[in-house]
N, C-alpha and C positions, 0 to 999 in steps of 0.2 A: 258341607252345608253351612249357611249363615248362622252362626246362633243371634243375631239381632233383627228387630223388628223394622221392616219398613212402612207400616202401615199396610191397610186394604187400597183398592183402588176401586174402579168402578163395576169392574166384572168381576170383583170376587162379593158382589152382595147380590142376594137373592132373598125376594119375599117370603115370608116364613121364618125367614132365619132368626134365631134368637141368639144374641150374645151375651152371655156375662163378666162383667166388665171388671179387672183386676185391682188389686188395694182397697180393701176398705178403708174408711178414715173414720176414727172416733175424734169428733167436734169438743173446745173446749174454749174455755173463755178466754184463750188467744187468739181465736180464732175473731172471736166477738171484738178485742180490744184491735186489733188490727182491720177489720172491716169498717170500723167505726175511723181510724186512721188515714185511711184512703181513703172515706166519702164521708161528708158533712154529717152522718146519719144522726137524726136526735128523735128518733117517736120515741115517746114515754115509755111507753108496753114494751120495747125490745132495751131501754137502760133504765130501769130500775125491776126490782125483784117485789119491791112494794106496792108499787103502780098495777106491775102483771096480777099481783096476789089483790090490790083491790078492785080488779076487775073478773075477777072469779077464776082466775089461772094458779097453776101451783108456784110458779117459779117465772123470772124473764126466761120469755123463749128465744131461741137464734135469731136474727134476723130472717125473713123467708126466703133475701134473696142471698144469704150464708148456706141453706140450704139448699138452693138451686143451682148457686155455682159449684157447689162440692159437687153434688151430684152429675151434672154438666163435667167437672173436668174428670170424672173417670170415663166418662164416653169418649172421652178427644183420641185415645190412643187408638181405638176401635172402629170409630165412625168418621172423625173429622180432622186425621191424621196429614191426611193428602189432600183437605177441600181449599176448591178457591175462595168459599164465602160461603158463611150460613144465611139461607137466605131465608128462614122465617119461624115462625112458632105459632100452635096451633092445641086445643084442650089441655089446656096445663090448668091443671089444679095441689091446692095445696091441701092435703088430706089428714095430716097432724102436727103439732106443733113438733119441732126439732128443738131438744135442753141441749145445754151440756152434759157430756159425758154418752150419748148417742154418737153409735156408729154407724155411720152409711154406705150405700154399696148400690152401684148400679146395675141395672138390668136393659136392654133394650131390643127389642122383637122391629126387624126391617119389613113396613109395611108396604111397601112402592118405591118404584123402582124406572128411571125414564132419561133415554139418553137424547144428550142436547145434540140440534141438528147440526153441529161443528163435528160432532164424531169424537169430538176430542175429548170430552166433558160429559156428565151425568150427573140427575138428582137423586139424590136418595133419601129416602123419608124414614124414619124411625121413629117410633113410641116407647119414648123411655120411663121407669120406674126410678126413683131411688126408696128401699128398704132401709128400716134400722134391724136393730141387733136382735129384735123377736119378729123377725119378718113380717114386721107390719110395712105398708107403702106409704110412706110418707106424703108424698109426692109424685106427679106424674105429668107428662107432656109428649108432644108430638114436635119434631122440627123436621125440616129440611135442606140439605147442604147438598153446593156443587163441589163434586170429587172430581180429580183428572181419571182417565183413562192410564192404564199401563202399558197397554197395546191399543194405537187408534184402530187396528183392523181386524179385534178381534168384535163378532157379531152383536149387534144392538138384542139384550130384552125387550121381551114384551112389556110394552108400556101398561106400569100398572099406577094409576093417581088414587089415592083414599080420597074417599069422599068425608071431609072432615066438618064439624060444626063451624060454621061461620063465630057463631055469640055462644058460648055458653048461659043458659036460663039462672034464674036462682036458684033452683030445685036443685042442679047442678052444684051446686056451691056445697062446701062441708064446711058446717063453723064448730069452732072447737069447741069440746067439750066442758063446760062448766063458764062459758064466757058469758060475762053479765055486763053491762057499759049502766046500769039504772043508775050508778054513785061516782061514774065518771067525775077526775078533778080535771074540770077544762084549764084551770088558774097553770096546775103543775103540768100538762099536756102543751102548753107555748100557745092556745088559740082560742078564743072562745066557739069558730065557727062548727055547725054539727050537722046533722043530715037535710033536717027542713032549709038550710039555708042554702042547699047548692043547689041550680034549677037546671033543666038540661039542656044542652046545647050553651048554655055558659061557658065562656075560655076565662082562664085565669093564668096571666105573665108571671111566671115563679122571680123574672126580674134579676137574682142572680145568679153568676155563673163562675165556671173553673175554669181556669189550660189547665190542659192534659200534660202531662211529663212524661218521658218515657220512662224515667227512673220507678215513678207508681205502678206504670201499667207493667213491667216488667216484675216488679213486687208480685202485684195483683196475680198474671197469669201462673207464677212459680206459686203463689199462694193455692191458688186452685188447681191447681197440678194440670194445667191447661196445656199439653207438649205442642197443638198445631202451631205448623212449623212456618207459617204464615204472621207470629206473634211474636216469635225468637230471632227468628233466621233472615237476616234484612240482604242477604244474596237471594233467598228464596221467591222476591216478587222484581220484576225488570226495572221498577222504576228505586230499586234500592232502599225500599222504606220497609218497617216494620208496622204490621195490620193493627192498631188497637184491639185487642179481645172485647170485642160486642158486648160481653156479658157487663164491664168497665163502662160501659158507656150507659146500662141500663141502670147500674148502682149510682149514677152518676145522677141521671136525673132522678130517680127517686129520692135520693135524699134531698136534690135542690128544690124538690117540689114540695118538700116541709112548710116551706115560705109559703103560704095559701091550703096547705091541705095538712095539716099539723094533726089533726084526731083523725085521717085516714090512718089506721094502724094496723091493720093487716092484708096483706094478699091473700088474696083465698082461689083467684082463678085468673089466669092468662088468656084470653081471645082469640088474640092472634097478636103476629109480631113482624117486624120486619126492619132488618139493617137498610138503610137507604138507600148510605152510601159511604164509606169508606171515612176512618176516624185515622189521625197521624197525631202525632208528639206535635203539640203546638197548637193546638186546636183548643178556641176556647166554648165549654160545651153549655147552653144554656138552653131553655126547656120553658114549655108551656102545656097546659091542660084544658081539654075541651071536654066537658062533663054530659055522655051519651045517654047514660040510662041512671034510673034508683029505682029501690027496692026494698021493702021490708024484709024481716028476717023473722024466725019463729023464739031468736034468743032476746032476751030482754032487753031490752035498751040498744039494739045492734041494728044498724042500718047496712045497706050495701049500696055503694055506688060504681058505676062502670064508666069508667074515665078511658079519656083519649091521652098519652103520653108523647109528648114529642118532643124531641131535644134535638138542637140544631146546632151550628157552627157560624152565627152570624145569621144575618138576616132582619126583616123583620118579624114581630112576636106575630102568630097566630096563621102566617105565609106554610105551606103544605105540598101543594100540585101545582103545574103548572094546568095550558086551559087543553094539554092535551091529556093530562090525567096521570101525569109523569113525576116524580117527587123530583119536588128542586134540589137544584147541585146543596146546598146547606142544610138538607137535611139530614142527620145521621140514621134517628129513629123514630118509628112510628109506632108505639104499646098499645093494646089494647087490652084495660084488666078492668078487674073486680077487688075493691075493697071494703071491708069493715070498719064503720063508722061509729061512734052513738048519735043516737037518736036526740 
């Protein structure tokens, strides 16, 4: 018998199934010094400990998306080992801040399950957890990836689709405990703008951008213990390239989106999500915001807004769909989230 791992393929998942996903990682402020390395990232609240602590927090927290990629790449060996493409994200909330010296560890229950009419290919939808070290859930999401087939003839499942929330509500949203923005320093924060001033339906050109290198994104994915083999393996796709890891692309514009959104400081909940279309080494990745919804919050001085994320490869700013309702060739990503503001 093999003793190594090929991955799942698409008829070894079955609704119901739970897995739990191998290596825990305890998070530490290498972790923070090098996520800050790879992407512009500068909100106050995630680099200073003084900032967090005068906004009613004990300590700077992780970054939210340091905790979402950790938690993400211990799913990869399990779920998205053999996929062609993650193709979305769906109730992801962020349920506590992630410190230093937390360890995390995934969980993930396969909710649906649906083979593509090629025979060849299948989606599989999972609802993933990541836990720290007192089995608290940190965090949590839904996504969806196409996996191949190991046998195209072995028999198709019953199609099963979650019927998932389109928007998460506010009521949905968890804000952290003890967070206060009433003594907010906009001066030390890089912006003066704050809640009343973003109106909805508003787009704002974050204006600048990065090329992507393969040298970072290969950092990035070995950083997050990311093994799909679509990220490493540049024989593994026909046309000889290596996938950027999605997740690379979303740290990407969040931090480029500092430029106009500087006191957004925290994620608290994902909408939905969706890769467009295919990111390569050489791609320079630039991004705009289209501001959907706000919302008060019941913590002091904390607003919530629910922003539209896009980061493209070229193009013009603010360009989306075509008029058949098809994302154009330049778009990578399309976010949809929930942040914490002051008021």
């Amino acid at each position: 018998m093999s003793k190594t791992n090929a991955g799942r393929f698409f008829e070894d998942y079955a609704v119901g199934q739970v897995i739990d996903h191998a290596v825990p990682r305890t998070v530490s402020g290498g972790e923070r010094a090098l996520y800050h390395a790879l992407y512009p990232a500068r909100h106050a609240l995630y680099s200073s400990d003084a900032f967090a602590q005068a906004s009613g927090l004990p300590k700077s927290p992780m970054d939210d998306l340091i905790a979402f990629h950790t938690v993400f790449g211990k799913t990869v060996p399990d779920v998205s080992l053999n996929a062609v493409a993650n193709l979305g994200y769906a109730e992801g909330r962020f349920l506590k801040p992630v410190y230093e010296g937390d360890t995390l560890r995934s969980r993930s229950e396969v909710i649906g399950v649906k083979e593509n009419s090629n025979g060849k290919t299948g989606v599989v939808y999972v609802r993933t957890q990541g836990l720290n070290q007192n089995d608290e859930v940190v965090m949590e999401y839904v996504r969806w990836v196409m996996v191949r087939k190991r046998d195209v003839t072995a028999p198709a499942p019953d199609a099963v689709v979650p019927d998932l929330k389109k928007v998460l509500s506010v009521e949905d949203l968890v804000i952290p405990e003890g967070l206060d923005f009433t003594g907010y320093d906009f001066t030390l924060a890089g912006e003066g703008h704050r809640w009343a001033d973003y109106e909805v339906g508003e787009k704002i050109d974050h204006v600048d951008g990065v090329t992507i290198e393969e040298a970072e994104h290969m950092l990035a994915t070995r950083l997050w213990q990311n093994t799909a083999k679509v990220h490493f393996d540049a024989t593994f796709r026909e046309d000889g390239k290596r996938l950027i890891y999605g997740g690379h692309v979303i740290s990407m514009a969040r931090a480029l989106s500092f430029n106009g959104l500087a006191n957004a400081q925290m994620i608290v909940g994902i909408n939905g999500g969706a890769h467009a279309n295919p990111c390569f080494a050489g791609d320079t990745v630039k991004c705009w915001t289209e501001v959907l919804d706000k919302a008060e919050t019941a913590a002091p001085g904390v607003g919530a807004l629910r922003l539209r994320l896009v980061a493209t490869k070229g193009g013009e700013p603010f360009a989306l769909k075509d008029e058949n309702g098809k994302y154009l060739s330049e778009v990578l990503l399309d976010l949809d989230y929930w942040v914490l503001i002051p008021c």
